[in-house]
C-alpha positions in Angstrom: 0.0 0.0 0.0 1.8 3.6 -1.0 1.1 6.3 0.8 -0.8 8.1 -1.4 -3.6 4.7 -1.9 -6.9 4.8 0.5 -6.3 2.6 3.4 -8.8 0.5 4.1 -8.6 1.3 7.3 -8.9 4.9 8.8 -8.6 6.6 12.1 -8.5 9.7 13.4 -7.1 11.0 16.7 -6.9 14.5 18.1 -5.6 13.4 21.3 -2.6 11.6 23.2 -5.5 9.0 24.8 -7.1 8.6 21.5 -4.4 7.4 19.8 -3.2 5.1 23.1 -7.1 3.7 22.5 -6.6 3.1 18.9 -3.3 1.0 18.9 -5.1 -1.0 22.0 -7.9 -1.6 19.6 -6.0 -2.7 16.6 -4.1 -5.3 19.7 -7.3 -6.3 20.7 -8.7 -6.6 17.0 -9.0 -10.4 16.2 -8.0 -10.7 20.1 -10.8 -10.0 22.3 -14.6 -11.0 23.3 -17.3 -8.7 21.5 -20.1 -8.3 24.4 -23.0 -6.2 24.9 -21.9 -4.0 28.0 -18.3 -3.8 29.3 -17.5 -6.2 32.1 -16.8 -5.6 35.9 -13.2 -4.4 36.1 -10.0 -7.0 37.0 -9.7 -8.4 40.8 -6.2 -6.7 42.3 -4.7 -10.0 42.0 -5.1 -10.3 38.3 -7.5 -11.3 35.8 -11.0 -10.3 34.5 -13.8 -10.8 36.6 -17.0 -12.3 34.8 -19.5 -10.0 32.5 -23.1 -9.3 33.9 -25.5 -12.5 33.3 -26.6 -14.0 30.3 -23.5 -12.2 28.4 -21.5 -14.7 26.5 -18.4 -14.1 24.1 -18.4 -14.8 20.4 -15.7 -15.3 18.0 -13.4 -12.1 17.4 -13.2 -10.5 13.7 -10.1 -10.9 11.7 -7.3 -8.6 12.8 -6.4 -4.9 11.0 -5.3 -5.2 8.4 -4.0 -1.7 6.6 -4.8 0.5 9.1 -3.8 4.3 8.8 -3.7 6.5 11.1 -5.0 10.3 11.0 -3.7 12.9 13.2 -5.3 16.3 13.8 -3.6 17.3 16.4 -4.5 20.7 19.0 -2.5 23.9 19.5 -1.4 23.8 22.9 2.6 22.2 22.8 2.0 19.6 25.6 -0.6 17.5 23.6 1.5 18.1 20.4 4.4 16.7 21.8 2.7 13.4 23.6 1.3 13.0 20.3 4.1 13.0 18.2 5.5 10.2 21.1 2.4 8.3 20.9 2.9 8.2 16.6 6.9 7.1 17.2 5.0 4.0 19.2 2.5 3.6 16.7 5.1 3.4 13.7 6.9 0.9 16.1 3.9 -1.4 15.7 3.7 -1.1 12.1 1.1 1.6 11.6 1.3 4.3 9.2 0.6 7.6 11.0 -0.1 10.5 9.1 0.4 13.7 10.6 -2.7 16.7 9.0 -3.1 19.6 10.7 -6.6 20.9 10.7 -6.0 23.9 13.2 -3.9 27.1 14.1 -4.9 28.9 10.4 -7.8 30.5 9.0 -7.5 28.3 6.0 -6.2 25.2 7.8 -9.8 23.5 8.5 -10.4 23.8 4.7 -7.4 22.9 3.9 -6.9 19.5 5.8 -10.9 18.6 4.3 -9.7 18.1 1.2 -7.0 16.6 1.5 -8.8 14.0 3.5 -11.7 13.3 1.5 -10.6 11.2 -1.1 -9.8 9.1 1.7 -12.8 9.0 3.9 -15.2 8.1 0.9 -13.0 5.4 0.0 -12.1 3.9 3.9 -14.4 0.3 4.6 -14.1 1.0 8.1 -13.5 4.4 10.2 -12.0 4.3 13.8 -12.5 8.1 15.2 -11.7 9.0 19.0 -14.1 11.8 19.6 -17.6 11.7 18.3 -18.0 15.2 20.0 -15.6 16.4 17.6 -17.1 19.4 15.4 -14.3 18.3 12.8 -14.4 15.0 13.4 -18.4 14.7 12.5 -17.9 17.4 9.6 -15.9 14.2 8.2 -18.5 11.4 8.9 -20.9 13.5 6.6 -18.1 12.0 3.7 -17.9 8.6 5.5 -19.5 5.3 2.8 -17.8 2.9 5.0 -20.1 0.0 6.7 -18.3 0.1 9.5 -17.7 2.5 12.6 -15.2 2.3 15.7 -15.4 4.5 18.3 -12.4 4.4 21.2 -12.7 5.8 24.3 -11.6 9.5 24.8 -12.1 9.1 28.5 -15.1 9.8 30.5 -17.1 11.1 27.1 -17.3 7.7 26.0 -20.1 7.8 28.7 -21.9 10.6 28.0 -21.8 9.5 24.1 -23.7 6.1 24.6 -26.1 7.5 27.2 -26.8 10.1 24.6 -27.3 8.3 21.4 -29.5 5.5 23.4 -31.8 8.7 23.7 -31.2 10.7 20.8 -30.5 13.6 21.5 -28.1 15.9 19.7 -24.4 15.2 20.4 -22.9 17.7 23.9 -19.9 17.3 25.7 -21.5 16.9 29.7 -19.4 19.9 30.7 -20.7 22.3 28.2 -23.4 25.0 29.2 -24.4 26.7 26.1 -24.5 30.4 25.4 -22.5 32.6 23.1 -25.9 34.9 22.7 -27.5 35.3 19.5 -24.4 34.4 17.5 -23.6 31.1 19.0 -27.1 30.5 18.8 -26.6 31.0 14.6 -23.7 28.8 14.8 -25.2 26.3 16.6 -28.3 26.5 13.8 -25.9 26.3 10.7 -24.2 23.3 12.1 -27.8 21.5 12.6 -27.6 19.1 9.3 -23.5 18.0 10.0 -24.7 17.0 13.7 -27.6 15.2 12.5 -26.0 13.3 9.1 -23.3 12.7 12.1 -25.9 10.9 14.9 -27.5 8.9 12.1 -23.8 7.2 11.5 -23.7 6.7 14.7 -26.9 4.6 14.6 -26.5 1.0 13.1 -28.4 -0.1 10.2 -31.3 -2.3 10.6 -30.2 -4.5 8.3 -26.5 -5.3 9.4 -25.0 -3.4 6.3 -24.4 -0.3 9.0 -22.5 -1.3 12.0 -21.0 0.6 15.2 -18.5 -0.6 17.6 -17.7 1.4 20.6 -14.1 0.2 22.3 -14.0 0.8 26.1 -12.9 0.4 29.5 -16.1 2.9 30.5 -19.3 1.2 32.3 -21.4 1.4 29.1 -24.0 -0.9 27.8 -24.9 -1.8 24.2 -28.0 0.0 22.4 -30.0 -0.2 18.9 -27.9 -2.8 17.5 -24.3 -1.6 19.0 -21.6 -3.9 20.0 -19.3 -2.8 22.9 -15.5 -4.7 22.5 -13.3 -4.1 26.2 -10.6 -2.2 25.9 -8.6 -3.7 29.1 -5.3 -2.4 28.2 -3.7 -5.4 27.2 -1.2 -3.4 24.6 -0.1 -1.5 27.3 0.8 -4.6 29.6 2.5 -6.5 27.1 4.2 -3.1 25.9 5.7 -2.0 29.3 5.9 -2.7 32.8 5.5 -4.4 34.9 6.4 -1.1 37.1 8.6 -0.1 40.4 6.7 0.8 43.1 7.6 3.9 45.5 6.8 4.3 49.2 4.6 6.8 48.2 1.7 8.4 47.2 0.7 9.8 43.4 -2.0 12.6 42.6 -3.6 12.8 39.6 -4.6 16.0 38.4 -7.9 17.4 36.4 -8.8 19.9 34.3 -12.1 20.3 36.0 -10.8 24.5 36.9 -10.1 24.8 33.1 -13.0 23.7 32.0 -15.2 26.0 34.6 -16.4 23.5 36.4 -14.7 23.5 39.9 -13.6 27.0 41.4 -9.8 27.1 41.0 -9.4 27.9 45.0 -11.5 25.2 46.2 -9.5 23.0 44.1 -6.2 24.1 45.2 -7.8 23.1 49.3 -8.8 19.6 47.8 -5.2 19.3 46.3 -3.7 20.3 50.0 -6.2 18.5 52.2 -5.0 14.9 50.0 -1.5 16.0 49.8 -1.7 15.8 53.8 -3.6 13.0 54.2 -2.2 10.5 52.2 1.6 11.7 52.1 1.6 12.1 48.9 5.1 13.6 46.6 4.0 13.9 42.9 1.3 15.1 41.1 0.7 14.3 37.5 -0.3 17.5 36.0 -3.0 16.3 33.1 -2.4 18.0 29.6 -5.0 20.9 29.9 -3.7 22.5 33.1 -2.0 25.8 32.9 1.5 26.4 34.2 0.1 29.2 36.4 -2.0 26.8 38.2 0.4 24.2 38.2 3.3 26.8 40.1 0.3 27.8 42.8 -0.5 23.9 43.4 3.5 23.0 43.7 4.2 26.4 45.6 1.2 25.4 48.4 1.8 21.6 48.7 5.0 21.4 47.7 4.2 18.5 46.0 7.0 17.7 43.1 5.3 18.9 39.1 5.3 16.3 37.0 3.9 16.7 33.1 4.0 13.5 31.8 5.6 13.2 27.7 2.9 10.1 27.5 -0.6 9.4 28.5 -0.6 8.1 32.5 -1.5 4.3 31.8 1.5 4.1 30.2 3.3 6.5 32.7 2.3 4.0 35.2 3.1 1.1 33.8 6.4 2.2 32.7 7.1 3.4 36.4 8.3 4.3 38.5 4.4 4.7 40.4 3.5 5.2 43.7 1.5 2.2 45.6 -1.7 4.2 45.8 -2.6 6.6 42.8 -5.2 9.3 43.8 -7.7 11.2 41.6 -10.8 12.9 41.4 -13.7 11.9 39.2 -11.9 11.3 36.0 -11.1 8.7 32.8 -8.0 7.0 34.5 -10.2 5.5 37.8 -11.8 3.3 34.9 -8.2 2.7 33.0 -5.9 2.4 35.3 -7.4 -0.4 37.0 -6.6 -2.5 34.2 -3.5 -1.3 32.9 -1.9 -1.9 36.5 -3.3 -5.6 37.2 -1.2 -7.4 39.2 0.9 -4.8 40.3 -0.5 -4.2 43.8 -1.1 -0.7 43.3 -4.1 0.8 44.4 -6.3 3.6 42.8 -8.3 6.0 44.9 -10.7 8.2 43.7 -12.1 11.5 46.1 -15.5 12.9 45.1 -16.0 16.4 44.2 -17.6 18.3 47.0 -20.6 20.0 45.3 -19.5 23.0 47.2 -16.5 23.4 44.9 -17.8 23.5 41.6 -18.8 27.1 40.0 -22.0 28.8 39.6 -21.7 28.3 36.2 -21.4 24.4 36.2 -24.3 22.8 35.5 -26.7 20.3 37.6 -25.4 17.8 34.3 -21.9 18.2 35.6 -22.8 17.1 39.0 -24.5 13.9 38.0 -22.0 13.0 35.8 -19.3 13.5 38.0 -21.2 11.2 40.7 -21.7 8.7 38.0 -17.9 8.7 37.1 -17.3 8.0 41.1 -19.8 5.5 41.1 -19.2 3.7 38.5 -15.6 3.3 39.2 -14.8 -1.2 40.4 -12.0 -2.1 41.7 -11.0 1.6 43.1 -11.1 2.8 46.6 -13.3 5.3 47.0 -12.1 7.8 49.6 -14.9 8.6 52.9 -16.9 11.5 52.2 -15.0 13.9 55.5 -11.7 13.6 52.9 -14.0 15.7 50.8 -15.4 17.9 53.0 -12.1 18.5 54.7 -10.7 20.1 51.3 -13.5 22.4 51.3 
């Protein structure tokens, strides 16, 4: 296949996680148990613990063959320079990785459409990692291929089944609307791209339209949708298994930069944990700014640390502290199974409701309960830990 030939199969990624999923998907490809909701999480001393009832397993499709993969990467450096890691990996598995940008010029958006279009129309199956993705489902509107993956891109994975099942129109959970009368506009000239976009999402009645969703999220199957687990098993063959520290490991969120927790009621919860569970480093996730970062290090004195990789691999790599801490977030579902066996444990503290914003919405409470809640296999911190922070 020359790089200039449609590959049969096509994937885009606009994030480090994404393109971690994908690779775990084309392992898993010809690997794993198709099953209509994702099973409970792996025991601490290894292995996968059964599927709900009257779930069974069924033979797995033929692996990838020809897979390329799309990268339309954001502005900010951090996630441009994970991603170029995460491409080096996937080159190391074989993959071709193909690097468009789509953002960062007026013209770029336009630009990076038609050069991919040729491709799209001719691709018999499409692997995307954010169906939120304005860009992303500007490109399904092109897509003729029968079949549709979509990988996990964190906790949306969620919020993207619960929505399709009811059919309503596609919104990330921590999104509030406005923008006036013009966002309004905006929102009513982008009408037929969301809707051609939610009927791909749907799978035929007759077969010839299918839709995979690849996970490590508590979701369940709907309308004709099969769920594959994603339990990380690239990532433990790939590396590990890790050194464990004395320690303790925080994991941070971008829960102040995306307005929903207030950035001082955060930096309490950071402090109150810090004490409590001794803890030395804090993984700084990709979408927290460096003046938050210096106030957090400067108050807890808690060591920085921005990983060059997504954190399941961070952690299975090592060095890892024997508890890992977090708030409501993707990596209390993932890390779970990419560090089975290793005898660490993952924590997770609940989010005080008297830390988020006024401007959060009573839909980011309920899913960040459902995150918590969801969560096997984690220890869930006691509610004065929370209230402590506050």
């Amino acid at each position: 296949m020359t790089p200039s030939a449609p590959a049969p199969t096509l994937a885009f990624v606009e994030s480090p996680v994404q393109l971690l999923n994908v690779l775990e998907w084309a392992h898993a490809r010809g690997a794993g148990r198709l099953l209509g909701v994702v099973p409970r999480q792996p025991a601490r001393g290894g292995g996968t613990g059964p599927g709900p009832a009257g779930v069974s397993g069924s033979a797995a499709p033929d692996a990838v063959q020809g897979l390329r993969i799309v990268v339309l990467p954001p502005t900010d450096p951090m996630s441009r320079g994970q991603l170029r890691r995460m491409a080096g990996l996937a080159r190391d598995e074989g993959h071709e990785v193909r690097w468009q940008e789509a953002r960062g010029g007026r013209f770029a958006p336009v630009k990076a459409f038609a050069a991919l279009a040729r491709e799209v129309r001719a691709a018999e199956r499409v692997v995307i990692g954010d169906p939120f993705s304005r860009y992303v489902q500007l490109l399904l509107t092109l897509v003729r291929a029968e079949e549709l993956v979509v990988v996990d891109d964190g906790t949306a994975t969620m919020e993207f089944v619960a929505q399709t099942a009811r059919g309503e129109r596609l919104v990330r959970w921590h999104r509030v609307g406005g923008g006036g009368l013009p966002g309004r506009l905006r929102e009513l000239a982008y009408a037929p791209v969301s809707a051609t976009a939610r009927r791909r999402f749907t799978p035929g009645p007759d077969g010839r339209r299918r839709v995979e969703v690849f996970s490590s999220m508590p979701v369940t199957a709907h309308s004709g949708m099969t769920v594959r687990l994603n339990d990380f098993a690239w990532t433990r063959a790939r590396f590990g298994p890790p050194r464990l520290t004395k320690g303790t490991d925080l994991v941070g969120t971008s829960l102040v930069e995306t307005g929903v927790v207030d950035p001082d009621r955060y930096l309490e919860a950071v402090r109150a944990l810090t004490l409590e569970h001794g803890a030395t480093r804090y993984f700084a996730h990709r979408r927290e700014s460096p003046e938050k970062l210096r106030l957090l290090s400067e108050a807890t004195g808690l060591e920085i640390v921005r990983p060059d990789l997504p954190l399941e691999l961070i952690a299975r790599r090592g060095p890892v502290g024997r508890t890992i801490v977090s708030f409501p977030s993707t990596v209390v579902h993932t890390l779970p199974y990419a560090l089975i066996g290793t005898g660490v444990t993952v924590a997770v503290c609940d989010v005080d409701p008297s830390w988020l914003t006024p401007s959060a919405s009573e839909r980011a409470r309920g899913f960040l309960a459902g995150v918590t809640d969801t969560a096997r296999d984690v220890h869930r911190l006691p509610a004065q830990t929370a209230q402590a922070a506050g």
